[in-house]
C-alpha positions in Angstrom: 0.0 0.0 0.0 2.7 2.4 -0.3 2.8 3.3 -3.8 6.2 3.2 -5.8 8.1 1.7 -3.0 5.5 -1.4 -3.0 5.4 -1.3 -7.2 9.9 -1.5 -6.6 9.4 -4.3 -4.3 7.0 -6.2 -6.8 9.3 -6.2 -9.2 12.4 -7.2 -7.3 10.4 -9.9 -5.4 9.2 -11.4 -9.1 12.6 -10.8 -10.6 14.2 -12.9 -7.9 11.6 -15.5 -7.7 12.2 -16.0 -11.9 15.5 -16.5 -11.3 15.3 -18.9 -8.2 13.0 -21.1 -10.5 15.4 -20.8 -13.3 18.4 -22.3 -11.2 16.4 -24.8 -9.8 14.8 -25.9 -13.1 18.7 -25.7 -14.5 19.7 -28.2 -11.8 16.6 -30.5 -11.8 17.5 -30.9 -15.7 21.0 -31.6 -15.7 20.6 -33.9 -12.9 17.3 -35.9 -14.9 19.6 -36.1 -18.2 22.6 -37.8 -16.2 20.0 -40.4 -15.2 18.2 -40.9 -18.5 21.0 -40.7 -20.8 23.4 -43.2 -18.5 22.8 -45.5 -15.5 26.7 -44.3 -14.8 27.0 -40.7 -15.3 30.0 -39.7 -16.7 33.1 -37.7 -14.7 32.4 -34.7 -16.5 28.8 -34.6 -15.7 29.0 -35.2 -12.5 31.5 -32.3 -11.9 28.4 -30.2 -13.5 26.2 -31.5 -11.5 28.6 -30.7 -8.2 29.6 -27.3 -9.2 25.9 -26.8 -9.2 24.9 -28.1 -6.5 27.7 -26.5 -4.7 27.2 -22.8 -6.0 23.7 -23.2 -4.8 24.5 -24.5 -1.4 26.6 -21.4 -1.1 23.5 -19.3 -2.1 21.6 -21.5 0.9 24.3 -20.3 3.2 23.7 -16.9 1.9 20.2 -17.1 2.7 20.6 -18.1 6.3 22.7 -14.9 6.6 19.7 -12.9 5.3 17.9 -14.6 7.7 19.8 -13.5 11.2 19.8 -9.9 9.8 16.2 -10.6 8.6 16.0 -11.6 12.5 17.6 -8.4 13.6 15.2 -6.3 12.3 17.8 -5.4 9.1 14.2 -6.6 7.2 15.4 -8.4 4.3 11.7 -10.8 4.0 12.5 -10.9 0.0 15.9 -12.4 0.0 14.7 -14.8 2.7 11.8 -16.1 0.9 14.0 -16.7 -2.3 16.4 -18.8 -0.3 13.3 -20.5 1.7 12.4 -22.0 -1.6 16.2 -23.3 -2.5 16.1 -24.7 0.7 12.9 -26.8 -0.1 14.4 -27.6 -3.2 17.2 -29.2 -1.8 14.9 -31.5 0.7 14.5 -33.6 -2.7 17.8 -33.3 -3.9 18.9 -36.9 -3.1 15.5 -38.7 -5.1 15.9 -39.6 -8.9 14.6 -36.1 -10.2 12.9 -33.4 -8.3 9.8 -33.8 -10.6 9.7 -37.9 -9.2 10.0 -36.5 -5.8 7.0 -34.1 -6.0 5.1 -36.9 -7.4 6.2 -39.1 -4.6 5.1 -36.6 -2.2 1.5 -36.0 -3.5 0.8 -39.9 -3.6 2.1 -40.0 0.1 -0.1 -37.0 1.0 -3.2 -38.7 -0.8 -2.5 -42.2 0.6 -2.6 -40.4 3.8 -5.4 -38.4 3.6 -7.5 -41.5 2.1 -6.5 -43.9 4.7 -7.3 -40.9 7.6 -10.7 -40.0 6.3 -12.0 -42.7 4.1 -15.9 -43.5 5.1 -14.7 -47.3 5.7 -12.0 -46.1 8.2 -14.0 -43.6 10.6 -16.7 -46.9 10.6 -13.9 -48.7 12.5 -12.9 -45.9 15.2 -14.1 -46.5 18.3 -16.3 -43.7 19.4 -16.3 -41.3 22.0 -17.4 -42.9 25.8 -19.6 -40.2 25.8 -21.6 -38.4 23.2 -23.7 -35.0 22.7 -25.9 -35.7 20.1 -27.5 -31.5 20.6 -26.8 -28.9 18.8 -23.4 -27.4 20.4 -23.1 -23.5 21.9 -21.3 -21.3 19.9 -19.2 -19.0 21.6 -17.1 -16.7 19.3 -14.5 -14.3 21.0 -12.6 -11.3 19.1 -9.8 -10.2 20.7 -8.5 -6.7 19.9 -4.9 -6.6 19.7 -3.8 -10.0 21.5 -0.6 -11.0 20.2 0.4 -14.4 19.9 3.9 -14.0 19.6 4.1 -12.2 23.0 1.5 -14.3 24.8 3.2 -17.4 23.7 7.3 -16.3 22.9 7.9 -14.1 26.0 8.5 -15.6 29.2 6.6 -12.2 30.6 3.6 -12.6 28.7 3.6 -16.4 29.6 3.7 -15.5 33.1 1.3 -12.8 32.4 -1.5 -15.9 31.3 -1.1 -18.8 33.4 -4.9 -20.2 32.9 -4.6 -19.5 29.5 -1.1 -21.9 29.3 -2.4 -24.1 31.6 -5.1 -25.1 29.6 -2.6 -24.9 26.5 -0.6 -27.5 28.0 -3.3 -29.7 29.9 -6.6 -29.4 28.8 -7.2 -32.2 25.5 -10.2 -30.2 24.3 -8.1 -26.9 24.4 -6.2 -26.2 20.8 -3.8 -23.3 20.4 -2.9 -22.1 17.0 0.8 -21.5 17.5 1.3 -20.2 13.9 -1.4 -17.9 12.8 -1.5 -15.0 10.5 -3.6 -12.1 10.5 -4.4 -10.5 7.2 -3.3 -6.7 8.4 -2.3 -4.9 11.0 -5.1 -2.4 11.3 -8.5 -3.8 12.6 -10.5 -1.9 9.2 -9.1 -4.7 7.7 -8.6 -7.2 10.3 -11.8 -7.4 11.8 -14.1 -7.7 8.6 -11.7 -10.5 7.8 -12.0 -12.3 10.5 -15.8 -11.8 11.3 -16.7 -12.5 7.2 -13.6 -15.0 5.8 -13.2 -12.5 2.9 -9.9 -10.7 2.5 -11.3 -7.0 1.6 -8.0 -6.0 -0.1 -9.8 -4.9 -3.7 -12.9 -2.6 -4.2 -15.5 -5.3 -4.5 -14.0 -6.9 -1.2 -14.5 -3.9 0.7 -18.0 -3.2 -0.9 -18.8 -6.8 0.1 -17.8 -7.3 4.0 -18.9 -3.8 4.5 -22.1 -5.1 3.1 -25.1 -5.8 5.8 -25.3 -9.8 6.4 -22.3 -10.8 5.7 -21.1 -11.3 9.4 -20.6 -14.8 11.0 -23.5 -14.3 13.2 -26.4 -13.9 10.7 -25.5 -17.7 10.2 -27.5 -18.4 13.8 -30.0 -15.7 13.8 -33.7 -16.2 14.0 -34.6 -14.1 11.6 -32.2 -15.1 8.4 -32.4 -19.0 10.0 -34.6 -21.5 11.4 -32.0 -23.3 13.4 -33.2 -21.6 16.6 -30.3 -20.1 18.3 -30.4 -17.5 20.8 -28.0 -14.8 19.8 -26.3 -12.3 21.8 -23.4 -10.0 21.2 -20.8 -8.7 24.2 -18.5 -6.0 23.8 -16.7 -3.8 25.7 -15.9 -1.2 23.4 -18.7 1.6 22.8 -21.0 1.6 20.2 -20.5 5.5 19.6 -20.7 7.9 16.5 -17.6 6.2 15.4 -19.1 3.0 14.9 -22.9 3.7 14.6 -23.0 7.0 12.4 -23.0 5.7 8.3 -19.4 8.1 7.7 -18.0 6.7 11.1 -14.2 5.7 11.1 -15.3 2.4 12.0 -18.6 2.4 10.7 -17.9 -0.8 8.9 -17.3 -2.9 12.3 -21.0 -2.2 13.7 -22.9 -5.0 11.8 -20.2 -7.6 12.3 -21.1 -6.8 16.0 -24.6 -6.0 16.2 -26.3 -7.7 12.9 -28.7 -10.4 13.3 -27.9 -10.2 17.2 -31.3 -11.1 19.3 -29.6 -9.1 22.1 -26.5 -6.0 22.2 -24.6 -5.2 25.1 -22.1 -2.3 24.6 -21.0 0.0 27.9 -22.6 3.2 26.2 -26.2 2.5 26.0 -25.3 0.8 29.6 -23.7 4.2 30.7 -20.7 2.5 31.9 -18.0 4.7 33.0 -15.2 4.3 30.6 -11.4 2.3 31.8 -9.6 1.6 28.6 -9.7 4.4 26.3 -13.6 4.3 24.7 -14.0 0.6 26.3 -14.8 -0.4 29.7 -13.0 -3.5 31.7 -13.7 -6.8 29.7 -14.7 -8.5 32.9 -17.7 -5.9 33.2 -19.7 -7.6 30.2 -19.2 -11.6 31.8 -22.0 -10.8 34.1 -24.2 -9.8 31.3 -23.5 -12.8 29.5 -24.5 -15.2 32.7 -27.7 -13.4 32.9 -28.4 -13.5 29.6 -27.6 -17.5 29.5 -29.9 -17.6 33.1 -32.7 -15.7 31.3 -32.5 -18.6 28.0 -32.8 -21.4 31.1 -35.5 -19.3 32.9 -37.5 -19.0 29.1 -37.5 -22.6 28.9 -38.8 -23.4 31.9 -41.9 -21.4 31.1 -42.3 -23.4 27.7 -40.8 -26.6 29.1 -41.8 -26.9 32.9 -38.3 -28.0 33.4 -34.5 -26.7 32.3 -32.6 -29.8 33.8 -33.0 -31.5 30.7 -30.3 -30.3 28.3 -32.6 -31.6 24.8 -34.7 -28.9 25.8 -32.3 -25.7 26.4 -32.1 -23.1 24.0 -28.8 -23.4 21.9 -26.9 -19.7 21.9 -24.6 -18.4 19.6 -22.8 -15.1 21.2 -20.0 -13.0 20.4 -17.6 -11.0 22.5 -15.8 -8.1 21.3 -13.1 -7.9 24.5 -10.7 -4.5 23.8 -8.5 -4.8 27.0 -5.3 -5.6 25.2 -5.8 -2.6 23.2 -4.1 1.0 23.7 -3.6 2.1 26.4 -4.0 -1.5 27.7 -5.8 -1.9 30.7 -4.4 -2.2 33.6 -5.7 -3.9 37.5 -4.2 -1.0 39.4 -4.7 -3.7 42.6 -2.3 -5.9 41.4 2.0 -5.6 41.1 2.9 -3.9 37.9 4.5 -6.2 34.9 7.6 -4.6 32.9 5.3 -3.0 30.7 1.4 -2.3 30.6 0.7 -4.9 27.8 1.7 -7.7 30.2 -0.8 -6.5 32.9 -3.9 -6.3 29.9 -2.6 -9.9 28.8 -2.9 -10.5 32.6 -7.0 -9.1 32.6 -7.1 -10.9 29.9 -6.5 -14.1 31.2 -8.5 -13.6 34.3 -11.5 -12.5 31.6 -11.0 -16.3 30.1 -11.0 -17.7 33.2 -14.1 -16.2 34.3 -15.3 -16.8 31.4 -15.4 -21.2 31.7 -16.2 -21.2 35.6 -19.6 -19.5 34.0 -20.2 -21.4 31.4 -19.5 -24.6 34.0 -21.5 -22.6 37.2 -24.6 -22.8 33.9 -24.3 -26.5 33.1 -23.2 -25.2 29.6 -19.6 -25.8 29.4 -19.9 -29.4 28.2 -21.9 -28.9 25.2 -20.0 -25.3 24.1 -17.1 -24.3 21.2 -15.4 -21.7 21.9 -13.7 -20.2 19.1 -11.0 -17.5 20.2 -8.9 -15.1 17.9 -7.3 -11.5 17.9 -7.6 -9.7 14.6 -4.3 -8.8 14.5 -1.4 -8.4 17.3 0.4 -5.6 18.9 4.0 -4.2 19.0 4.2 -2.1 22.2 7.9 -2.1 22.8 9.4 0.1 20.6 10.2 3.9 21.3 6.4 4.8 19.7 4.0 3.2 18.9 4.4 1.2 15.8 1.4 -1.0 15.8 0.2 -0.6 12.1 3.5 0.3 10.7 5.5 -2.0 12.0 4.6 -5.8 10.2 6.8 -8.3 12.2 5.5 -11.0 14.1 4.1 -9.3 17.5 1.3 -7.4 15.0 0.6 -10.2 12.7 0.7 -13.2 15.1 -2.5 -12.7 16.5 -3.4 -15.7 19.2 -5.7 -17.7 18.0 -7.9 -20.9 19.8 -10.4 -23.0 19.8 -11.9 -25.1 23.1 -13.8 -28.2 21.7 -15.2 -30.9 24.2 -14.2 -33.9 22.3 -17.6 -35.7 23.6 -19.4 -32.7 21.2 -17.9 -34.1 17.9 -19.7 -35.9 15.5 -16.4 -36.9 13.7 -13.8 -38.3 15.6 -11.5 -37.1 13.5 -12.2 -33.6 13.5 -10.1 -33.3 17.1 -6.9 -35.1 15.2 -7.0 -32.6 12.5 -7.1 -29.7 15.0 -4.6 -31.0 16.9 -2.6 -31.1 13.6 -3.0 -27.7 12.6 -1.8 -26.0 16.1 1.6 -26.9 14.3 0.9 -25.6 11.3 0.4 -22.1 9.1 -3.1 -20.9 9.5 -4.7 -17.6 9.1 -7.6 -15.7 11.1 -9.9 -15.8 7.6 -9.8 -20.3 8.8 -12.0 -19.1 11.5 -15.6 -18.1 9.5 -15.2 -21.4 7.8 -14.4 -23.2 10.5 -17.8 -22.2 12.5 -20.2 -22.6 9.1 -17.8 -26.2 9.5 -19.6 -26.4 13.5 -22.9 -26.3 11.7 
């Protein structure tokens, strides 16, 4: 987005890709016609074939210099991506031809996958001891500005959440996206991405997410559905001009939050007093949300005669916009100050999580509710200003992400083995729409 230094960059990154592919299509050929044309290569050839390989290793070695300036903060992210992909290369370098190799690989990754999730196999498994057969709770939290890379890197921020690693590290039905991306560092893009699963960088993008309906939660509501969720949305951050008024800064965000929603919470119509900037405490809304979820019990013991049985609660779906990670970062004035005042808001925010399941398990709902966790982006807080948007590294576009899934909820075994698999790999806060619409 910045004009003729990102049209400079474009061009270097493609030139350098065209020649990475050009080297490794130069080696992958010479090595192939030393096999097809001989089943000995000659002398000569094979000195080709080393002075190749060796002028590339050098280029390798080159790369992982990039890579500790790249680390340094000397950004270098194009030369390091250019020697990321020799170094794949060279993962197949000893197989009869790179092209075999990659062929190799895809009917390993298919066998896999076909023996994993063939009909014939999940028959076989052995299914859960116990078994919730209802449709599950839905509880969707958006975290403004929680990094993952400091929640999960630092040993202050770890100290800073010690429920939140706890149940990282304990808790089977607790899965931590170690590696996830957001799609910018500014939540007018962040937020519509995560909320929507659409990536508004082009005009018709932005026309769409900013678009009425488009927000995760019209998927549950009564009146776009007739799968007969109660909907609620939480957040801490006002719903003032900014937000509400059609030529608001933010006027994009106040659908995702309030569209489709059977009930809004937001500390201005509450007249809160304000902690955090135009936000109030995120802890303030959880006792909002265990009414609400005692007034669905006490609604179906007027239809009902009876809320004991769980076939005959009301299902919710609610969101919870929590802001307490976000400038100026919230602070519990009652408690000893951290090194710096985004470890004490990762510290509220870990008692607002942990608040958060002793209700859901105080309301019997615990056991039969998902709840899917994600910042929109991260923050960078420790440099000399404040850098948030204008600094991409890892502590803005890590955001953390989660998901809590009672394994006794699933209705596919497998679905807790392929989460499991992917808190190792590269995933991306626009997963977390399709994972939910997945839920349903």
């Amino acid at each position: 987005h910045e004009g003729a230094l990102a049209s400079f960059v474009k061009v270097v990154f493609g030139v350098l890709c065209c020649a990475a592919s050009l080297a490794v299509w130069a080696y992958g050929h010479q090595h192939q016609r030393s096999l097809h044309h001989s089943s000995i290569p000659n002398k000569r050839e094979n000195n080709k074939n080393k002075n190749t390989e060796g002028i590339l290793r050098e280029v390798v070695r080159y790369g992982l210099g990039a890579y500790i300036l790249n680390y340094l903060t000397v950004y270098t992210p194009v030369i390091s991506v250019l020697f990321a992909f020799l170094g794949c290369f060279f993962s197949f370098r000893n197989n009869n031809s790179t092209a075999t190799a990659i062929r190799q690989r895809q009917r390993m990754i298919l066998m896999e996958d076909a023996t994993k999730y063939n009909n014939d196999t999940l028959a076989k498994k052995t299914p859960p001891t116990k078994r919730v057969d209802l449709r599950p709770n839905i509880l969707f939290l958006q975290h403004e500005s929680l990094s993952g890379s400091v929640m999960l890197t630092t040993d202050e921020g770890r100290r800073a959440t010690p429920f939140f690693q706890n149940k990282m590290e304990t808790d089977g039905d607790f899965y931590v996206f170690e590696s996830t991306r957001s799609v910018s560092g500014n939540t007018i893009d962040a937020m519509p991405a995560l909320m929507t699963g659409c990536l508004p960088y082009t005009p018709e993008a932005i026309e769409w997410v900013h678009s009425p309906g488009r927000s995760i939660g019209y998927a549950f509501s009564k009146s776009f559905t007739n799968r007969g969720y109660a909907t609620g949305s939480f957040s801490s951050t006002a719903h003032g001009p900014s937000i509400t008024w059609d030529n608001g800064q933010y006027s994009m965000l106040y659908d995702l939050f309030a569209g489709g929603m059977d009930v809004v919470k937001e500390p201005l119509s509450l007249r809160y007093r304000m902690d955090n900037a135009d936000a109030v405490n995120d802890r303030k809304m959880l006792p909002l949300l265990e009414e609400w979820l005692r007034g669905l019990d006490d609604e179906n013991v007027t239809v009902a005669g009876t809320n004991n049985n769980n076939e005959e609660r009301t299902p919710f779906f609610a969101q919870m916009y929590l802001t307490n990670a976000h400038y100026p970062y919230l602070k519990d004035n009652k408690k000893p100050p951290y090194s710096h005042r985004y470890f004490d808001a990762l510290a509220t925010t870990d008692e607002t999580l942990e608040r958060l399941f002793d209700i859901l398990n105080k309301t019997g709902r615990l056991e039969n509710t998902i709840i899917v966790g994600s910042g929109d982006h991260g923050d960078d807080p420790f440099k000399a200003t404040w850098v948030r948007v204008a600094s991409y590294n890892s502590n803005v576009l890590h955001p953390i992400s989660y998901i809590y899934y009672p394994k006794h909820a699933m209705r596919d075994p497998s679905v807790g083995e392929r989460l499991r698999r992917n808190t190792k790999k590269l995933t991306y806060t626009l997963d977390m729409y399709p994972t939910i619409q997945g839920i349903l």
